[in-house]
C-alpha positions, 0 to 999 in steps of 0.5 A: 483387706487384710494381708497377715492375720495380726493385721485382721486381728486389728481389724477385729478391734476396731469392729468392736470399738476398741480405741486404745490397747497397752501393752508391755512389748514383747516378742510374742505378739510382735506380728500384732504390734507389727500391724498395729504400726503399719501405716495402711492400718492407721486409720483402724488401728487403735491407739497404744499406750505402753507400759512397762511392766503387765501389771501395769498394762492391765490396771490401766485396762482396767481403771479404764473401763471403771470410768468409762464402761469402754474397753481397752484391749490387753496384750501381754507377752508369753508366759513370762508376761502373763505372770507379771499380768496375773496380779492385776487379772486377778484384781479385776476378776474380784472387782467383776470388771470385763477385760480383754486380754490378749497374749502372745505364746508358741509357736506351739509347732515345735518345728516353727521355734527358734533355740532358747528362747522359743521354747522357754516362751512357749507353754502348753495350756498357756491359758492355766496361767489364769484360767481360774480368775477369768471368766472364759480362756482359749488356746486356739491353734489355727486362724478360723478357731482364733477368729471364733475365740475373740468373738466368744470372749468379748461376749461371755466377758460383757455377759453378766457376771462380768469378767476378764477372759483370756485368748492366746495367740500363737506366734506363728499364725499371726505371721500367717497370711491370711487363709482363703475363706477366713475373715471376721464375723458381724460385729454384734456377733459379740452381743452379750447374753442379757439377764432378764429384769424382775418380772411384773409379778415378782416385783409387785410381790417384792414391792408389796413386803417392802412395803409392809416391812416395819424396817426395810433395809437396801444392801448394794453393793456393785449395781453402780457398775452401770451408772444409769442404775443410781438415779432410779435406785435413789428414787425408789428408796425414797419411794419406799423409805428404805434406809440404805447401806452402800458397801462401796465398791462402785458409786452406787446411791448418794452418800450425801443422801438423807437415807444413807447410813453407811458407816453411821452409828444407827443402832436401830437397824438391828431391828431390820425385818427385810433386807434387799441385797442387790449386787452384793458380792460379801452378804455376811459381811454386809449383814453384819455391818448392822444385824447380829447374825447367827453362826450360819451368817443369818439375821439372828433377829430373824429378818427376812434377805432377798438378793438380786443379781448375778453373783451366783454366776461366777465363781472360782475353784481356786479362789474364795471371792465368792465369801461365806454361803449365806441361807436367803429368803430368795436369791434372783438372777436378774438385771440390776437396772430393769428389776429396779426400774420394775420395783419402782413402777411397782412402788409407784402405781395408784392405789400401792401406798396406803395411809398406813404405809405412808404413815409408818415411811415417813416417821422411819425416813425422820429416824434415818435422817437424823441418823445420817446427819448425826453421822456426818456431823460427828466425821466432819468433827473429827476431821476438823479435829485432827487439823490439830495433830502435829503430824497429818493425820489421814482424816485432816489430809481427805478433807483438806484434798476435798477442799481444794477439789470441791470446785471442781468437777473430780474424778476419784481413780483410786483412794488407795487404802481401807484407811483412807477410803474410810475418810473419803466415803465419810468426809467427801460429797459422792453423789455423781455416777462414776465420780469414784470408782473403787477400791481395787478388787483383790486386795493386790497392790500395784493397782493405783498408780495403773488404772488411774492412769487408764481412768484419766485417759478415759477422761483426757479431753473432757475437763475433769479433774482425776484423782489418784490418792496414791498409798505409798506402799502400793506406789512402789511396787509399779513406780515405773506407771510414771513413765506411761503418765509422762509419755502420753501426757496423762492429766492426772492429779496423783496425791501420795499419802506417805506414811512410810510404812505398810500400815496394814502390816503394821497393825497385824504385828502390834496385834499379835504382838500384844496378844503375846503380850511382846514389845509392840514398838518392834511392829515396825521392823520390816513393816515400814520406810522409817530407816530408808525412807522414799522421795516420791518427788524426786521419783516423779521428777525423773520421770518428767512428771510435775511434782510440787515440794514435799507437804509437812504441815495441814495448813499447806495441803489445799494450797499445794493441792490447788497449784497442781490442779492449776498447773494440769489445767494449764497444761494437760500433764499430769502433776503430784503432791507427796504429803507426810503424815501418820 
């Protein structure tokens, strides 16, 4: 029975199956951390893992849940921590990832507070901190308003379109006891609001036009977000004969599969006469990636697009992530898995694939292979190509990782850059669900290192190799990750790929540069590590994390990639490998 209201808080965790919270401590919330710790709450408390900066705290949170769809719970302290936390909201409110976050504020009772401190860590509407890149926030004052606000953000949070969402806590009325008649709700009182799939008739309907399509092309984009949607949404392109573009933001169909031309040189898709765009957040984006379009972002050859999702339910006043209006055919808000469980179904009743139809998918299915395969070839070529540069190129350095891996059943947390998530995507076997899990949604740096750490801790005990292929530059901005890596013994293969400079920062001043016709050999000025360059191995060192000596050349990439993943292994520690290149 609860005595404080921090400790029905907890109790209020571990209802909804929250095993881990992290945190940066702080005073605001200290009746939660107090509870958190009481001995009489050991067996429902959750587990704590500290950070040292919020960012840090919420990447975890939100690496986490990437690799497990489990939540990590979030506090963050007062207004001073929750903008240290607004990067990281921000990163996961792009990536549509569901965190719950917590923080600490007041007392808002002006009487309660203590001189200084109190009152320049106590805000009015704490919440407009983040309150447009969450998906619901609160202020409550008072218990019973706090205990219905926990419950209505863990629902609308795992209500598609997910999202982080934000509840403040006052100071004071954590310390309350409990009032008389206050007390939780049923836990499935959090169950999300579920989106219908495509109805039978709708997905006939669809099913019919792909099907009669001369060149159908699938679009997706985030349906991986559920793993259980990449095995039916393999077969029913297979089915249908769809060539596929998988613009990435999860795993979400095989990258080694024969229908996959992502980022292939497949010219014949600008023939396309419809388009499936499921779970697409960058329509024009995708369109454009093969389609010439005209300049209100349509095909401009006229193809017909169907989206399917739920996009179209969230969105921002302040922020544009909702990308450029594009015209559609139809827009649908339905669930991902049972609209492509119902096209499948659909695809495959008696009598649906006529001899024409399968005439025409089987010749476009040889046309798409070859594509694919060509493509693959050519990177595999130019990776091994670029083994022979006397500095390490990006290409060679993914692929000799991978070689070192392949054995192994890996994890890939975080790849870090556009650059090298490019090689990855082209040079590495995606194939399991959740295997990779994304870049980090807002473009902020600072993710890498954090929700890597959250991913490893989701896979501690079950065998996985997790990799972080860290770019400096994010690295730096929240080196002290490592202390959360060492203190809780998180198995992870951190990977740093230096090139001492911020490379896309770099290329932005060559390029203005060279419009202005200027010296581009100053584009490093201010742009890079050239003149004070970063040890990340002595920096892994004080924090007591296992870091092998410096690679210089490709040839000692695998070896050193092999010994740490040997020592992890061995150990259950984590282990970095910094590796020089261009």
């Amino acid at each position: 029975m609860s005595k404080y209201f921090s400790d029905l808080i907890v109790e209020f965790l571990h209802q909804q199956g929250i095993d881990h919270v992290t945190f940066n401590p702080g005073a605001s919330f200290r009746g939660v951390h107090d509870s958190l710790v009481h001995e009489d709450n050991a067996e429902i408390a959750p587990e704590i893992v500290m950070a040292c900066h919020e960012e840090i705290a919420v990447a975890i949170a939100h690496g986490y849940h990437k690799a497990s769809n489990r939540h990590m719970g979030v506090f963050v302290h007062a207004n001073v921590g929750l903008l240290h936390a607004s990067m990281a909201v921000f990163n996961a409110w792009c990536d549509r990832v569901p965190l719950f976050v917590l923080g600490g504020n007041g007392p808002v009772d002006a009487g309660k507070r203590r001189p200084w401190i109190d009152w320049i860590h106590t805000s009015q509407n704490i919440e407009s901190v983040v309150k447009d890149y969450v998906k619901w926030c609160d202020q409550p004052i008072g218990q019973r308003a706090t205990v219905e606000s926990l419950y209505r953000a863990f629902k609308l949070m795992n209500t598609p379109m997910k999202a982080p969402v934000f509840v403040a806590l006052d100071f004071d009325v954590q310390e309350q006891p409990v009032e008389d008649g206050v007390r939780l709700l049923p836990a499935s009182a959090t169950a999300a609001t579920e989106l219908p799939p495509l109805d039978a008739h709708a997905a006939g309907g669809l099913a019919a036009r792909l099907r009669d399509a001369r060149l159908p092309v699938l679009i997706t984009d985030f349906s991986g977000q559920d793993p259980r949607t990449v095995a039916p949404l393999t077969a029913l392109a297979e089915t249908l004969g769809l060539a596929v573009i998988d613009r990435g933001n999860r795993l979400n169909f095989p990258s080694t599969h024969e229908l996959n031309l992502s980022g292939a040189d497949a010219g014949f898709l600008k023939d396309a006469d419809l388009v499936l765009a499921l779970e697409v957040q960058d329509l024009v984006g995708a369109l454009g990636s093969f389609l010439d379009l005209d300049d209100q972002g349509r095909p401009a050859g006229g193809a017909h697009v169907v989206t399917i999702g739920a996009n179209d339910l969230l969105t921002s006043k302040w922020a544009a992530d909702y990308q450029q209006f594009v015209p559609v055919g139809q827009a649908v808000a339905a669930d991902a898995l049972g609209s492509i469980t119902a096209l499948r179904e659909a695809a495959e009743a008696p009598g649906f694939a006529t001899p024409a139809f399968t005439e025409r998918r089987d010749e476009r299915v040889k046309q798409i292979s070859a594509a694919h395969t060509r493509a693959r070839l050519t990177w595999a070529e130019q990776a091994e190509e670029a083994k022979g540069n006397e500095i390490i190129n990006v290409a060679a350095a993914v692929d000799e990782i991978h070689r070192a891996v392949r054995d192994e059943t890996w994890i890939l947390a975080n790849t870090g850059s556009l650059t090298i998530d490019g090689w990855v995507k082209k040079l590495w076997p995606l194939e399991r669900p959740q295997s990779y899990l994304g870049l980090n949604g807002g473009g902020g740096l600072g993710y890498g290192l954090g929700a890597s750490v959250g991913a490893a801790l989701a896979h501690k005990d079950d065998g996985s190799i997790v990799i972080d292929l860290q770019s400096d530059g994010d690295f730096l901005y929240t080196p002290s990750a490592l202390w959360t890596l060492s203190a809780y013994d998180v198995p992870l293969l951190t990977v740093v790929m230096n090139n001492r400079l911020y490379l896309n920062s770099t290329q932005h001043a060559q390029r203005v540069a060279g419009n202005r016709d200027r010296d581009i050999d100053r584009a490093h000025i201010a742009t890079s590590f050239y003149d004070n360059p970063v040890d990340f191995v002595s920096l892994a060192r004080s924090y007591n994390v296992h870091a092998l000596p410096r690679v210089e050349a490709v040839r000692d990439i695998a070896p050193a990639v092999r010994e740490a993943v040997a020592y992890i292994k061995a150990h259950g520690k984590p282990a970095l490998v910094e590796i020089l290149m261009e």
